[in-house]
N, C-alpha and C positions, 0 to 999 in steps of 0.2 A: 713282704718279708722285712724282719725291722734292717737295720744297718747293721747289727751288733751280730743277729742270727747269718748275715750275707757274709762277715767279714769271719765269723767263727768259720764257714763251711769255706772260702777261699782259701783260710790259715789252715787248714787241714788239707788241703790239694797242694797250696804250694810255696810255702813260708820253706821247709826244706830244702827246697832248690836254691831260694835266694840263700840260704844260710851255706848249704856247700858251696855255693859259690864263693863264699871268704875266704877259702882255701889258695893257701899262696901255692902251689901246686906252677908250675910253668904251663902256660895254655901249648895244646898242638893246634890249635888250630891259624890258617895263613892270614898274612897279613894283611886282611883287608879290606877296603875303598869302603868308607861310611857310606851310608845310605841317606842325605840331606835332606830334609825336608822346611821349607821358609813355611810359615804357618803366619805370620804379620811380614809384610817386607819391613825389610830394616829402611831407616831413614836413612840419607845422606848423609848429611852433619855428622863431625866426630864427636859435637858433644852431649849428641843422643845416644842415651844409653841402648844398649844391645846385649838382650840375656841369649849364650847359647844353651843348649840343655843336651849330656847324653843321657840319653833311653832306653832302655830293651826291645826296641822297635823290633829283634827278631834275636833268635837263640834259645836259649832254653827257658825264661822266665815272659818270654813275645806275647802269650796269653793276658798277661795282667799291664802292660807296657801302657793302656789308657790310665794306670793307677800311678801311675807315674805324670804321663802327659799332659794330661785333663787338669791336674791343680796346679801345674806352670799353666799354662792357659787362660785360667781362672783367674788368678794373679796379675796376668800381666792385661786381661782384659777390665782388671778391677784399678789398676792404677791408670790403664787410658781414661779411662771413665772420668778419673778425678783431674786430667790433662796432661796424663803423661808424667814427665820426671821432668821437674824445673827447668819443665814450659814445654819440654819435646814428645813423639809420644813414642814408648817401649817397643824396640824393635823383639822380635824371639826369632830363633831356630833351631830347631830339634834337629840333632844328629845321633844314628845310632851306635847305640857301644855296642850291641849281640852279645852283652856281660862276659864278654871278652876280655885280656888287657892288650891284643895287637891290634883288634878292631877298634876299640876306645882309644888304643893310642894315635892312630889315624885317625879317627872318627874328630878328636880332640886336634888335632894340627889343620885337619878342616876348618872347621867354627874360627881358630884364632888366626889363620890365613887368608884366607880365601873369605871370611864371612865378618872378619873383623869385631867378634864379641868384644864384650869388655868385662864379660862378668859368665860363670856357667855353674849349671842347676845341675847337679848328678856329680857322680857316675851312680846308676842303679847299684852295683852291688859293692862288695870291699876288698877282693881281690882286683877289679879294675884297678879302685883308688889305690890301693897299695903301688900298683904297676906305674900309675901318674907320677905319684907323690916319691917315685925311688927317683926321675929323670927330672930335669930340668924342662920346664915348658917352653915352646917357640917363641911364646909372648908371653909377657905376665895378663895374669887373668886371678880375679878370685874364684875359689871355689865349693859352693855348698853342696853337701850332698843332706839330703831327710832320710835314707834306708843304708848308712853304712855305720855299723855298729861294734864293728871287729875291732878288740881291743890291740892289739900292735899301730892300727892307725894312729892314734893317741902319740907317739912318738916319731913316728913319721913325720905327722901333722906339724909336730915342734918346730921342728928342722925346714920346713916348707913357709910356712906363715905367712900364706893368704889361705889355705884350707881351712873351711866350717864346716860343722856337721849341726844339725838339729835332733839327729836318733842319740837314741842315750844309748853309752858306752856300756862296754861289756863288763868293766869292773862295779857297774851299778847293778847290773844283773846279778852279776854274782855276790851282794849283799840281799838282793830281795831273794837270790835263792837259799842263802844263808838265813834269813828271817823266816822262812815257809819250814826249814827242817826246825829252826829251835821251838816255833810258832806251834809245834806237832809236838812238842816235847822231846825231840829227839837229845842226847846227850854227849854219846858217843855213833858220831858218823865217819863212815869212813870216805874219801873222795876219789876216785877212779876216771884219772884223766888222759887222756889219749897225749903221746909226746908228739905236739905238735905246737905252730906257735898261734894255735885258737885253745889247744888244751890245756896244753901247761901252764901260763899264765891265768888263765882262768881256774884251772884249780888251785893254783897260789893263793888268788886272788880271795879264791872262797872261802879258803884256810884261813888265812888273815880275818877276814872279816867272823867269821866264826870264834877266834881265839878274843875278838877282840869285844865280844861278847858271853864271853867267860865257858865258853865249851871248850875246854882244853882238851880234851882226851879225841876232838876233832885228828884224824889224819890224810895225809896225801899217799895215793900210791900209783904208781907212774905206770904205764902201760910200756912192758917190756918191745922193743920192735920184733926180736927174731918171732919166728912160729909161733913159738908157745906161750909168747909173750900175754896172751889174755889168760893162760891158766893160771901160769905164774903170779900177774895181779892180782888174779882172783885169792890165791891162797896167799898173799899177804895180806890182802885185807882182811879176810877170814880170819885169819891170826888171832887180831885182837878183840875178837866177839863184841863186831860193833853191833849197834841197836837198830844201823841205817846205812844202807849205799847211796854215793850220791853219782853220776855217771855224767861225765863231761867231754863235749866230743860229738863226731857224726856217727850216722846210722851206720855206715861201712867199716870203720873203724869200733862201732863200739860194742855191736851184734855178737863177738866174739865173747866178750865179759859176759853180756848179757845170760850167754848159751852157759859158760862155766857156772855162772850163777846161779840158773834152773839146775843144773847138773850136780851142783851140790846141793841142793834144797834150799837155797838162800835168793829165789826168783822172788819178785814184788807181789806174790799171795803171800809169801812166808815172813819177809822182813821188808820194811818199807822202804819203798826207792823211788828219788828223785833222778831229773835230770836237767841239763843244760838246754836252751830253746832248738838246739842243734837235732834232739833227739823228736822234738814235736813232729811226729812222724807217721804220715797213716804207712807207709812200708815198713818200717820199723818192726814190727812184730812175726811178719813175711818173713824180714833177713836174718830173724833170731831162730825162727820155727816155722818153715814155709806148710806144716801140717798143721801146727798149732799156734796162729800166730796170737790166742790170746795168753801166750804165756807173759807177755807184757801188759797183761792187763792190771790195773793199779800205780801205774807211775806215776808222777805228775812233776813237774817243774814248773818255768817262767818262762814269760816273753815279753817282749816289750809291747806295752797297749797301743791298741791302735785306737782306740776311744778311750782315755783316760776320762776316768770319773773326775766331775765336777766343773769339766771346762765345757760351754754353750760358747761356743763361736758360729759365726754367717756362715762359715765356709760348707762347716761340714753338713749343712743345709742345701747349698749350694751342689755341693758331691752328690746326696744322693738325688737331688731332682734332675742331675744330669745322668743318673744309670750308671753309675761307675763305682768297682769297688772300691772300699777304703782300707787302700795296703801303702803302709807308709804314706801315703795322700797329704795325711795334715803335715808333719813335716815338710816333707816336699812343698808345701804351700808356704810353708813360713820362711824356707830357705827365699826363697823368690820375693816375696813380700818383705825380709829384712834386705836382701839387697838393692830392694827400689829404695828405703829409708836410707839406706844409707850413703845412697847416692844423691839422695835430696840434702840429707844433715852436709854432703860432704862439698854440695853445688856441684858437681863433678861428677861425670862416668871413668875419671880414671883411674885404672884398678888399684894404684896403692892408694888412693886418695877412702876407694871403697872398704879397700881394707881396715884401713884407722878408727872407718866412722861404726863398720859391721856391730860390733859389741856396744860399743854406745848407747845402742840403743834400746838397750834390754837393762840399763841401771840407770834410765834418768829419773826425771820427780816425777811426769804426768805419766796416769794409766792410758794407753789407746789398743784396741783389737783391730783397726780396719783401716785400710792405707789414708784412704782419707781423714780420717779422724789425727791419725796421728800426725798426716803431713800437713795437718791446721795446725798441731802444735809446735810445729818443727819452722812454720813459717812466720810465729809471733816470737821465734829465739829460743824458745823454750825446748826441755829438755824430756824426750819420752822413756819410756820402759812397752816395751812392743811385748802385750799377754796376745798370744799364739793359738791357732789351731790345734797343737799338739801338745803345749807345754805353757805354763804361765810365765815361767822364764825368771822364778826366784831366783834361780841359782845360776851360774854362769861360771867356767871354766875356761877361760882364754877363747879358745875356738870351741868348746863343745858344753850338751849341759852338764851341769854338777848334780843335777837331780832328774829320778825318772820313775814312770808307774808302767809297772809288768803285768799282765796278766796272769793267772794261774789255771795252767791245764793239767788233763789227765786223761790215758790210754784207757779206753773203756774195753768191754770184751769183745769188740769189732776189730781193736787194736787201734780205734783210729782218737786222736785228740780233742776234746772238747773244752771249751773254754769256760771257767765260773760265770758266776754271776761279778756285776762291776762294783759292787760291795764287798768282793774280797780281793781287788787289786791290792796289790804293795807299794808301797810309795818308798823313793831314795832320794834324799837321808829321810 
């Protein structure tokens, strides 16, 4: 089975879970003791670098946790190879978050106490990181996550500054979702975002970029909270006899519109409807019409690729001859791979030292993809540009990218998500 057909049918079981997972929602659940695992013992020396990594070792997304694992792994088994990080060799230790934020927040006081990192790969999802990134950590430490892509991060992130991300943010989504409706001819769409703070901004965000490619007659319409809140939406949008819905938001939340939708005869047979990757949903159809769940059949939106066309890197050669799928993977690897660089650029595992060098290294002169390669150019003074697993790394944004490639799905009449072909990704900008 290729990689692209393995990673379509996992993205269709359970890209949903990691995505409600963003949901800043307060967790019930207790606060509790990570589950450690040393997978390299850490060296002695403090000026051996030590990656900690939170995981989904267990919780709701436990299933896929090697797509996580497996490419810190990989990474840090790819820089010992080359001798380590100026001259020591790469301790790691996995601790679990359980896509928690009181698990992660424990999980996270582990690693920088008790285990002494210097540097840490995750949190799997973006409600953890939200949960990190609101408190002050025990220890400074950087930190890259490759699968959080919740736009509110982005401002967090500001305010924190040792946070990186290598998933492209949610306001890039929401221009390739904006490119797919105008791409279709659409003229006048109306946007149907849930009030939340994954909704709202993202339907802003969509607006914006819509208007700013000349669809004016584009609008926003908010999803009322009380009861009737989705009939209510539904009949404003109605109002102005758009040519298109667009539906921004989770399956729990947006199943309500959905149902107004069919109820008025403006279901995705009748008028065309998009949606946000939130909705990428094999229950989705279930929660709108548990008789007939292909009344969602026809939608289609965007997601962030997990094999973006045109990039041939080692790695993702490396993933599948090791049997693991590739869900968020290549980021994930590149988070890990840019913080060994920049602990080399920086002679240093000390985290603000790491922080300085982190971006660096993605705007020098020399092209390199492979730790070694790069850290031959990095040892003649020279200056690199680190092209990635998951991203070439044109564009660069403080902590996160400035560019990203989405895939394009759509609910068939199983109701479940299928992915195009990789000749009709989007590319942002």
């Amino acid at each position: 089975m290729s990689v692209r057909r393995r990673t379509t049918r996992l993205t269709t079981v359970l890209l949903s879970v990691v995505l409600a997972a963003c949901s800043t929602s307060d967790s019930t659940a207790p606060d509790a003791s990570p589950s450690t695992t040393t997978t390299i013992p850490r060296p002695g020396a403090d000026a051996a670098l030590t990656i900690g990594q939170l995981a989904p070792i267990t919780g709701p997304i436990a299933t896929i946790a090697e797509s996580f694992t497996a490419p810190v792994k990989l990474a840090v088994d790819e820089m010992n190879l080359s001798l380590g990080v100026n001259g020591k060799p790469v301790g790691l230790v996995v601790a679990d978050d359980a896509s928690d934020p009181a698990t992660g927040r424990a999980a996270i006081a582990s690693l920088l106490d008790a285990n002494r990192v210097d540097a840490i790969v995750g949190p799997s999802t973006s409600q953890v990181a939200l949960h990190l990134l609101a408190r002050p950590l025990p220890h400074p430490a950087v930190i890259c996550s490759g699968s959080n892509s919740y736009g509110p991060i982005s401002i967090a992130a500001q305010r924190r500054g040792s946070y990186f991300r290598t998933a492209p943010p949610d306001r890039l989504q929401a221009d390739a979702l904006a490119q797919l409706v105008i791409a279709d001819g659409r003229t006048r769409p109306v946007v149907i975002a849930a009030p939340d703070d994954y909704g709202t901004p993202f339907g802003a965000e969509m607006i914006k970029r819509l208007k700013a490619r000349k669809v004016s007659a584009a609008k926003l319409v908010e999803i009322p909270p009380e009861d009737t809140g989705a009939t209510r939406a539904v009949a404003r949008a109605l109002a102005g006899n758009p040519d298109s819905v667009v539906l921004i938001g989770f399956p729990d939340g947006i199943a309500p519109v959905m149902r107004a939708l069919v109820a008025q005869g403006k279901g995705p047979i009748q008028i065309p409807t998009y949606g946000s990757d939130g909705l990428q949903n094999a229950e989705f159809g279930a929660l709108v019409d548990p008789a007939n769940p292909a009344v969602v059949a026809g939608m289609k939106g965007t997601t962030p690729a997990g094999a973006p066309a045109g990039i041939d890197h080692p790695f993702n050669a490396s993933l599948f001859a090791a049997g693991v799928e590739p869900f968020f993977s290549a980021s994930t690897y590149d988070c890990t791979i840019l913080i060994g660089l920049a602990a080399v650029s920086a002679r240093s595992d000390e985290p603000g030292a790491i922080r300085v060098h982190f971006a660096r290294n993605l705007t020098g002169k020399t092209e390199c993809s492979t730790f070694a390669s790069c850290i031959a150019v990095l040892g003649r003074r020279g200056t690199i540009h680190y092209r990635g697993a998951s991203s070439r790394f044109d564009r660069w944004a403080r902590f996160e990218p400035g560019e990203g490639v989405f895939d394009v799905w759509t609910l068939g009449l199983d109701a479940r998500p299928t992915l195009a072909p990789p000749e009709q990704q989007i590319a942002v900008p």
